[in-house]
Every structure is written in C-alpha cells, then in structure tokens.
C-alpha positions, 0 to 999 in steps of 0.5 A: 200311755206315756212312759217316762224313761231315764237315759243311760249315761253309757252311750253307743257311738254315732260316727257315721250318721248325718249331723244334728238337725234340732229342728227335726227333734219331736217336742219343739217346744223344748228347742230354745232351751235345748239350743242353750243347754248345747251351747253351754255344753259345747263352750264348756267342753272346747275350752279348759279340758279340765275344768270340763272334766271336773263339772261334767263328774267325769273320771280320768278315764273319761276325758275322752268325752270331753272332747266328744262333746265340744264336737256335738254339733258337727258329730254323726247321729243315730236315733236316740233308741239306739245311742242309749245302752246299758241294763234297762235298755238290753232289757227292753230290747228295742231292736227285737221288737215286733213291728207293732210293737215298736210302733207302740214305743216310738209313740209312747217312751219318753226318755229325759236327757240333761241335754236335750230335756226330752227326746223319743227314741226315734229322734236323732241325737249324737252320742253326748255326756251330760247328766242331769245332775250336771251344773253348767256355767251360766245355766245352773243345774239342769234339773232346775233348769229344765222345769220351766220349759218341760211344765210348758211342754209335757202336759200335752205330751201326757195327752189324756192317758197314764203317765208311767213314771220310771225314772231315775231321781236325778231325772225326776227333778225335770218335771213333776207332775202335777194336777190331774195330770199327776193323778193318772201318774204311776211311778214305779219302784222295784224292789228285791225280796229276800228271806233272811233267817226266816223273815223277808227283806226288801231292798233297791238293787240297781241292777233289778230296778233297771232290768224289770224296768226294762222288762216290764215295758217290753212286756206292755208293748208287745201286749199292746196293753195302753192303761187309762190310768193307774189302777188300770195298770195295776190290774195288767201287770198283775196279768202279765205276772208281776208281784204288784203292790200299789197305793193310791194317792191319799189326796187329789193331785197325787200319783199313785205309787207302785211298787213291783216286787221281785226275787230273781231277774 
C-alpha cells in the first residue's frame, strides 16, 4: 500500500538537527528537480523581501518565513513525520505509533511537497514554506512543474498494491495516476452528514476531512491492514467501522472513489 499525503503548510521548527543532505532523500529520482526548485526558492527569497512574500502567498505575519527559506541550505533538519503538523497529522499521531506500525508508515505514507515533490516521513528535510500552489520565477507553477519528474518516479513507488490517494487538490495536480496503476487507486473524500429539518445533508468540512483522514490511516497501520486494491480497502474499513460508500471506476484506466461518511470527529 502506498498512501498518498498532503503536507501541512504550518510546519515545527528544525534549529538543531544536521544540515540537509539531498542525496540522502529516498525517491532519487526526483533529486535534479528537487535541486532546481531549492534553488529558485532559496534565490527567491534572499533577494527582494517583498516581492518573496507576495509570490510565496504569505501574509505580513509570515514574512518571517521569508528569510527562513533563503537559509534552507544551511538550516537544521529533522524527519519530515516531524516537521509536519496540524489536524491530520495530530490525527494520525506519528510518535505514538506502536513500533510495527511505524514501521509499516515509514514504508508506506508518502507526503507530496511543493518543494521537495515528495518525501517519506523519515526523510530529513528543514522546515520551508512553499505550496504547491506556488509560481516560482523561472519554474512556473509547481504542480505543473512537478509532473514530468513525479510520472517518471511514482509508478514504481506504487509498487504493485493500492494506492490510497488523500491528498489535497492543490497537491493532485503533481501526479496523477494513470493506467493500471489508477485502477488500483482510491481516493478518498470525507463527508459530514447532517440532519436538517428531518432531511440529510452533506458536505466538506476541513477540519473532518483532515482528522478522519488522519484517523483513518492510523487505524490501518495499527491493524496491519495492506489492500490489494480498492475494494479490498473498502471491505477493511467498513471493518474497522467506518460509514463507506464507494464507486468503481465506469471504465478501465480509472480510480475508484470512496467516500467516508461521518457525523462527529
């Protein structure tokens, strides 16, 4: 199983760990456009302060991070299960892991960065701010960016098992699977039902999504669940307890969609 993560745009500081080493990042494959986007970061924000902030997105607040990324190079690092925060990743509770199931995350959870494209959580990355969103001069816009060099790498990262897509939409455009590498792809909504004036309504609400989301993968690595495949998936979290509702693909080539159905955290 592969699962597919959004990074968190709030990140936990790395002040004393060792520098970044890019060689030592698992998916080498993706190191020449890794050493391209840095670049362009790390030019980016050494010069005008402002115009850094602008293209970046960032509030006044968060100049700061300005100046935290033109020294990206020479900043401490810790491992990227670490430096990444915020409600899927309390969720999904990392450090509390029991020791085979950490195990299972550090070979499985793929997180997609507008940075570094896509790292595991036991790669050591500094703490940076740079969506995927994100135009840089001379590189364009990330996700597009990052299509050529992730369609070359991430087919045989997916190995030959399910490929459990939770990403964000902003981080979808990276990589899209296609093939019959798609068609053991599930991705994954969560929605909040409600009842109102007698009649259910649906809806996306972040702070659900990212929680179940977070939840949902701690609950199949604690299990030591590994799907073949969608409907594999289905049937297991239907067993862990989850409200599951899923469609199969209408033709070949497709991905499943699945959607998880709740109305509390």
């Amino acid at each position: 199983m592969l699962v597919l993560l959004p990074p968190s745009e709030g990140k936990a500081p790395a002040e004393s760990g060792s520098p970044l080493e890019p060689g030592a990042l698992s998916l080498p494959g993706l190191g020449e456009a890794r050493a391209a986007v840095l670049d362009a970061l790390v030019s980016l924000c050494s010069g005008d302060a402002g115009k850094a902030t602008e293209v970046l997105g960032l509030s006044d607040g968060l100049r700061g991070e300005v100046a935290k990324n033109a020294g990206l190079r020479e900043a401490g690092t810790r491992p990227a299960g670490e430096i990444y925060t915020g409600v899927l990743y309390d969720a999904l509770g990392l450090a509390t892991l029991p020791a085979a199931a950490r195990r299972r995350a550090e070979r499985s959870l793929l997180v997609f960065s507008g940075l570094w494209g896509a790292v595991r959580i036991d790669d050591r990355i500094p703490s940076y701010r740079c969506s995927m969103g994100v135009k840089l001069p001379g590189l364009g816009a990330l996700g597009a960016f990052w299509r050529g060099p992730m369609s070359e790498v991430l087919p045989e990262a997916a190995g030959d098992g399910l490929v459990l897509d939770l990403r964000s939409a902003a981080y979808a455009t990276a990589w899209k699977p296609k093939g019959e590498v798609a068609e053991r792809t599930a991705t994954v909504r969560v929605l909040q039902s409600k009842i109102v004036n007698g009649v259910e309504k649906r809806s996306v609400v972040s702070h659900f999504n990212k929680a179940t989301k977070g939840r949902l993968v701690r609950d199949l690595l604690v299990a030591g669940v590994d799907p073949g495949g969608p409907e594999a998936l289905v049937d297991a979290l239907r067993k862990l307890g989850y409200t599951v509702e899923a469609a199969a693909p209408g033709r070949p080539g497709r991905g499943w969609a699945v959607d998880v159905v709740v109305t509390e955290l």
